[in-house]
N, C-alpha and C positions, 0 to 999 in steps of 0.2 A: 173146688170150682164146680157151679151146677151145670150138669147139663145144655141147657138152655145157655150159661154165660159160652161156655165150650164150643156152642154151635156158632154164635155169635161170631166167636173170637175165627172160626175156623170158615166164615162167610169173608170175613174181611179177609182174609189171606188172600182168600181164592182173587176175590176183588181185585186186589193188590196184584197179585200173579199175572192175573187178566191182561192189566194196563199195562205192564208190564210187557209183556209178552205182545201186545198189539203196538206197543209203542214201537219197540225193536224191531217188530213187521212191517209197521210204515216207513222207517226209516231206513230197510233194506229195499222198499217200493221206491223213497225217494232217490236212492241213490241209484236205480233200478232205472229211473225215469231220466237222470244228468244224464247217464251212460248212453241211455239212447239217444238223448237230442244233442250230444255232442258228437256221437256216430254220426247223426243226423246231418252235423255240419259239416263235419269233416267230409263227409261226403258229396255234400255241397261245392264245399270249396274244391276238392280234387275236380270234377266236373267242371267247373266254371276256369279255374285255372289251365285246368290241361283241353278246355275249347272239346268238352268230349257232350257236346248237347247231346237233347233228346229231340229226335223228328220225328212226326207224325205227317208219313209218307201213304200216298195212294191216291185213287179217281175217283169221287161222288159221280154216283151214277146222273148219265146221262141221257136223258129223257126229252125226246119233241115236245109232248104232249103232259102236263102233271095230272095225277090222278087226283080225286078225290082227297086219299089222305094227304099225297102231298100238299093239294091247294093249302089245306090245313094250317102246314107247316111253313107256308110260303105268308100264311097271312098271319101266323103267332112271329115271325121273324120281322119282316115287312109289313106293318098294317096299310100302310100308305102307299103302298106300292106292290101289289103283290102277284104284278103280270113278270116274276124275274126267272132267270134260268134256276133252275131246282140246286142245282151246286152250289147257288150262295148261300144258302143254309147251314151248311157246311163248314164255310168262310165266315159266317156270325155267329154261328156255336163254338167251333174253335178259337174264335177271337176271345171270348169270353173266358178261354182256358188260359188263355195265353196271361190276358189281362191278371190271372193270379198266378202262375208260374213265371214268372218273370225270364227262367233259365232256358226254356223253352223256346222250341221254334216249329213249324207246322211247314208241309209242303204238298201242295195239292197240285196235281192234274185237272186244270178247269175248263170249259169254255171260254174263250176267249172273250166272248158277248159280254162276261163280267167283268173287265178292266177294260170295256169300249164305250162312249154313246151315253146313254140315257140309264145305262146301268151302276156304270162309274157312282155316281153320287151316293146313291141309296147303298149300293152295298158296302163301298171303304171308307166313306166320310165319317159315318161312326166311329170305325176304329183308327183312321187316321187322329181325329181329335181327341183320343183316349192315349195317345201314344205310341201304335203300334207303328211298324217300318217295313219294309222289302230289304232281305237280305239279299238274294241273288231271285233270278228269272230268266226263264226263256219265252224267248216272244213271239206272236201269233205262229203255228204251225199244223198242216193238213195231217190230222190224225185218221187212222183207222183199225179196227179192230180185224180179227182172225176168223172169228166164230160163222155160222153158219149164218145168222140175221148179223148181215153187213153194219154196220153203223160209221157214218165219216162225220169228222165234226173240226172244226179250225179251233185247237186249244191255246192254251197254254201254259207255265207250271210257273205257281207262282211261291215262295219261301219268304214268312213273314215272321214275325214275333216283335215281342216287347223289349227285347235287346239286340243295342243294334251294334251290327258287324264293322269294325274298322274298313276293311277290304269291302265294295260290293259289287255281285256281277251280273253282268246280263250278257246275257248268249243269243246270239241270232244270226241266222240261217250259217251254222259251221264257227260262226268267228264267238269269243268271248273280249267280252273290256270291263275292264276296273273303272268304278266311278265310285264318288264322294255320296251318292244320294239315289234314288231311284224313286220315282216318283209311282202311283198306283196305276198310271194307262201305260205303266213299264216303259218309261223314257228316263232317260237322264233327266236329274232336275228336279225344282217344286213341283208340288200338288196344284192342280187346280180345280173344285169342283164348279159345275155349271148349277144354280139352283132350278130345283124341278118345278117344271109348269102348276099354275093351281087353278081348280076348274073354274070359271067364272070371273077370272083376275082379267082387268081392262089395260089393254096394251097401251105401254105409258112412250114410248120409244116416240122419235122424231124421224124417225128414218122412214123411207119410203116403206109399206107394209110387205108381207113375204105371204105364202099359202100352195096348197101343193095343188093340183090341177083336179078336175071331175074324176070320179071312176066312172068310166064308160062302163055297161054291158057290153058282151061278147057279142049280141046281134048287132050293136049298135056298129059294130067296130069291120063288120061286113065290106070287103073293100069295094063292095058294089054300092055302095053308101059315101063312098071317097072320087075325087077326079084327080087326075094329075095336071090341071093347070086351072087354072083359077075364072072361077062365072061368077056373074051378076047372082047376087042373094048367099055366095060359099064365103068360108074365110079359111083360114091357113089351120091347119089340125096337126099340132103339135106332138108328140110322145118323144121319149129319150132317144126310142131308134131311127123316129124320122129324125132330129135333133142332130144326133151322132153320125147318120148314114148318109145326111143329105140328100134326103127323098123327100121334097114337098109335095105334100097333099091336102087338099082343100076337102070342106064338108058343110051339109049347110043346119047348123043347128036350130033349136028351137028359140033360144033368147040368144040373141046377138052379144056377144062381146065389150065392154066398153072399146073406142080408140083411145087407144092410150101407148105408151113407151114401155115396152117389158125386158126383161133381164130372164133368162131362162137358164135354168141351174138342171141335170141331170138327177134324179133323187140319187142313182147309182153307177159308181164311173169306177175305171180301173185306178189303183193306186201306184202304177207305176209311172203314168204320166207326170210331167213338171209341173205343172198348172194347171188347176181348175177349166174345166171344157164347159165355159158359159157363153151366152151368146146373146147377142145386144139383136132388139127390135124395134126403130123408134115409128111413133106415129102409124101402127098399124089394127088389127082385129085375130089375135088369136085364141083357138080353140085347145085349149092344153088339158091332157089325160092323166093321171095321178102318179105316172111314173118320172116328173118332174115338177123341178119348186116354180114357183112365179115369182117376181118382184114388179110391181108395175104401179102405174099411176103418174102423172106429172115429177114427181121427186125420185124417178128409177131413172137417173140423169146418167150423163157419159163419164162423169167423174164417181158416183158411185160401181158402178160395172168397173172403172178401172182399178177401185181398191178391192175389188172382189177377185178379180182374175193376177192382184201382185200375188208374190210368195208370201208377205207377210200373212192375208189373206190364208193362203192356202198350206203352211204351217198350221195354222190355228185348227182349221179344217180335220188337216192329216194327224194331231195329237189328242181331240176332241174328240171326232166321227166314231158312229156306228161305224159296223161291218156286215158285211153279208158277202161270207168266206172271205175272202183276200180284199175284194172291191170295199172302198168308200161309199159310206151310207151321209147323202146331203140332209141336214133335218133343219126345219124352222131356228131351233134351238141356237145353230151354230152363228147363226147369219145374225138373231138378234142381241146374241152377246158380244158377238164381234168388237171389240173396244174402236173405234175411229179413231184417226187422230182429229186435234185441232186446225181446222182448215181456214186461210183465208180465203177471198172471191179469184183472188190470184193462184193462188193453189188448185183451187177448183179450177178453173181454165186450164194451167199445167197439164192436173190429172187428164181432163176431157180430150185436150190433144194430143196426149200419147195414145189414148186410148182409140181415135180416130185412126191413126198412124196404125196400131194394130189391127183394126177393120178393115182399113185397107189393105193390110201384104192381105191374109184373111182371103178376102172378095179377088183379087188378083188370082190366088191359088185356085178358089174356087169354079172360076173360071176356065182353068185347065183340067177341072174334072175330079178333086181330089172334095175330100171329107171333112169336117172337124177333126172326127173321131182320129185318120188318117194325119192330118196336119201335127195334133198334141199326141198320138206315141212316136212321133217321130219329126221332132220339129227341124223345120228348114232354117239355114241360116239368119236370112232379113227377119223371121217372126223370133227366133228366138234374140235377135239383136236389141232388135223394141220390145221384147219381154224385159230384157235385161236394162234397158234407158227406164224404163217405168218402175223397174224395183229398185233403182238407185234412186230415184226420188221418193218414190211411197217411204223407202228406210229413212230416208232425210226427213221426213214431217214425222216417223216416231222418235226423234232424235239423234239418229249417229249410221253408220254401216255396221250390219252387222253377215258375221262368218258360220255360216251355217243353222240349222234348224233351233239349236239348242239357245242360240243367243236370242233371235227372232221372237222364239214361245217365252224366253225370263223379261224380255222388254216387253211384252204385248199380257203378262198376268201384272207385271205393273204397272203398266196402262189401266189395266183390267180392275186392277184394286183400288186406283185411286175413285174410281168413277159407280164402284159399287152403289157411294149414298144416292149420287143424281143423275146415273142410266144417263142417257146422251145429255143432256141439259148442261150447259154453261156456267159455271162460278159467275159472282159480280167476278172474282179475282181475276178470271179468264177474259169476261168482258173490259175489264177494266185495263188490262194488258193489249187486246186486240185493239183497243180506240187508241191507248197509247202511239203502237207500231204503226199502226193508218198516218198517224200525224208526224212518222219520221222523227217523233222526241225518243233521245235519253232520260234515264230516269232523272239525271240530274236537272235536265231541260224542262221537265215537266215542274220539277221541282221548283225551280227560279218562277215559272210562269202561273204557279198553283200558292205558294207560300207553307207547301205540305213537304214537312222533310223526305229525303230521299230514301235516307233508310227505311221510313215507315213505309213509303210509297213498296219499296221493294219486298216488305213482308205483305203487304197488301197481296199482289200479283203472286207471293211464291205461296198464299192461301197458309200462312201461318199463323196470322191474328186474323178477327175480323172487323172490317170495314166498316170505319166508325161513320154515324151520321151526319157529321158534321163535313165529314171529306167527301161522303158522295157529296152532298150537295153544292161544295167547291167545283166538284169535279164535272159534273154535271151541268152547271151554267158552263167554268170552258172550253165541253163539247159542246155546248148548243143544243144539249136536249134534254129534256123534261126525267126528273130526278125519279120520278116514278117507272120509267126506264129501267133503270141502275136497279131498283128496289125489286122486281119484281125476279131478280136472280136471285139461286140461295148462296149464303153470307155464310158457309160453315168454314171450321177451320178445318185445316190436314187433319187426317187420320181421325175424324170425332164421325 
């Protein structure tokens, strides 16, 4: 054999050798690589079975004021929103860890301000609608630190992840309870978000309109610029403390006031009271400063003030609201999503006379020298009597009695949900129901005197199909009014 074939012959060996030799490499690499993702798993599962999570425990710092780089980080997180407290960053970068660790759970020290108010939305509704949950929580508490620059803040600690706990708790002031759910403003119960305002959007609502009062300057506010009883050319000068303290004082501004009927809301009241400390003004001229809401105009009537001042009202309020520390924060927001119920003309009277009824004990106490403020942290028997005659009816028009806060906020987000498509506005289905009851028929009465089956009639009103043309126009001659009436409600189905 030449040379040349020898070398040949002794190339391929090697060759041969080679593959050889790498094959048996990879295939202790593969077996190399089962081993560990089956460690892998094993280890998984001991974890998950023996309930041995991972937290990701501690306090994002808390800052008055963001800097610079935070703004940054406040507006890569929130573009849409990026006046929030600097901790929720925190809360959507961890979310995001969560969202692929599934076995995970995260537990932050936060301000409170972010499961309250106008904060709610923008920071948990993301990761509410990705599937994340609240395992346990402790709810609003007066924190403070040790160090030499004091810092106090109302927190709270909130425990979330992508897996949710059988058991879950919430803790508050000393006591803990077991619940089926825990909703993101740390209550028992569903989620509810409020959608955030958008600039330049035209208020669609029918309700009398809401607005918070002037900010006065500080010179303005001179109480040598105030009288304590009322002249020719002054009007009444509203703020929360004269509101609350029942100290009127008059001032004489520069553009007069409309007369009109107002509804005066506190922007900021204590939350230990039973009810809302609002206060009815009809047919007068007030001067109101920014530290309270307004509702006024002809349609700020005695029966809307009475569904403002029920508990169902003030539920909604107390699970929605801002905070500013412990106190309730009143905002536009709350009052215009307020779901209403469906009211007749008679209902509306109802409401207005109890609500009279409560103006009166009111004006009687007032009389003997006491406060609002005074009256609701500590209410007298006769006012809290007729607090109690008015919330048994106000529950009666959302349909039934209900036993505490929890039941109150699940009837008032399904009120809430159904009315999402058409904001206050009327169904045909709803109209068509209310002309019914006017007229004292059964469905079946209507039916015999209409030739429209009963059953249909019934899916009609419970807004399950939609209302064919041919039935408005039955239905419409016998009420005696013009079909274009009927037409100009919307015609949607349930849930569409």
């Amino acid at each position: 054999m030449s040379k040349k074939a020898k070398a040949e012959v002794a190339d391929e060996s090697a060759v041969i050798i080679t593959d050889a030799v790498l094959a048996e490499n990879q295939a202790k690499l593969d077996s190399y690589e089962k081993a560990i993702k089956a460690a892998q798993e094993r280890r998984r599962k001991v974890i998950i079975e023996s309930k041995l999570y991972t937290y990701d425990i501690g306090n994002p710092p808390f800052v008055s004021k963001a800097n610079a780089e935070q703004k940054k980080d406040l507006e890569r997180f929130f573009p849409k929103c990026p006046q929030l407290d600097y901790c929720a960053c925190f809360v959507a970068k961890t979310g995001k860890y969560l969202l692929a660790h599934k076995e995970t759970e995260a537990a932050f020290l936060l301000t409170s301000s972010v499961c309250q108010g106008s904060q709610l939305t923008p920071v948990w509704q993301p990761l509410s609608d990705k599937g994340l949950v609240i395992n346990f929580a402790y709810k609003p508490f007066d924190w403070e630190n040790d160090l030499k620059r004091r810092v106090q803040a109302s927190c709270v600690i909130v425990c979330f992840s992508a897996s949710e706990r059988q058991q879950k708790l919430i803790f508050d002031d000393g006591k803990c309870i077991s619940v089926s759910r825990i909703n993101f403003a740390l209550y028992e119960g569903r989620d509810l978000f409020l959608p955030l305002p958008k600039k330049g959007e035209k208020r669609k609502s029918d309700r009398p309109p809401i607005a918070m009062g002037q900010r006065i300057s500080a010179d303005k506010l001179s109480r040598a610029a105030f009288l304590p009883r009322q002249r020719q050319g002054y009007v009444r000068y509203i703020s929360a403390k004269e509101l609350l303290q029942g100290r009127p004082v008059y001032t004489k501004p520069k553009v007069f006031p409309q007369l009109t009927d107002y509804i005066i809301i506190p922007r900021h009241f204590s939350a230990k009271r039973e009810y809302l400390p609002a206060e009815y003004f009809p047919e007068t001229r007030l001067y109101c400063n920014d530290s309270v809401c307004l509702i006024f105009g002809q349609k700020a009537t005695l029966w809307i003030f009475a569904l403002l001042i029920s508990s169902m009202h003030y539920t909604w309020v107390k699970r929605l609201s801002g905070r500013l520390m412990s106190n309730i924060r009143y905002s536009n927001s709350l009052y215009e999503h307020f779901p209403l119920p469906r009211l007749k003309e008679t209902d509306k009277q109802q409401l207005s006379a109890l609500a009279k009824k409560i103006l009166q004990i009111r004006a009687e106490h007032y009389e003997n020298g006491t406060t609002l403020a005074a009256l609701y942290d500590r209410l007298p028997l006769d006012l809290k009597s007729a607090h109690m005659q008015l919330d048994n009816f106000v529950e009666k028009l959302y349909g039934g009695v209900f036993i505490g806060d929890n039941e109150r906020m699940e009837r008032l987000i399904d009120v809430y949900e159904t009315r999402q498509i058409s904001g206050d506005r009327e169904y045909l289905s709803d109209k068509l129901k209310q002309l019914r009851l006017n007229k004292g028929l059964t469905l079946w009465a209507l039916s015999v005197k209409t030739g429209i089956e009963a059953d249909l009639l019934a899916c009609y009103e419970k807004r399950s199909i939609v209302v064919a043309k041919g039935a408005i126009d039955i239905l419409a001659k016998f009420y005696g009014i013009d079909k274009s009436e009927l037409e100009a409600y919307p015609n949607n189905k349930s849930g569409q």
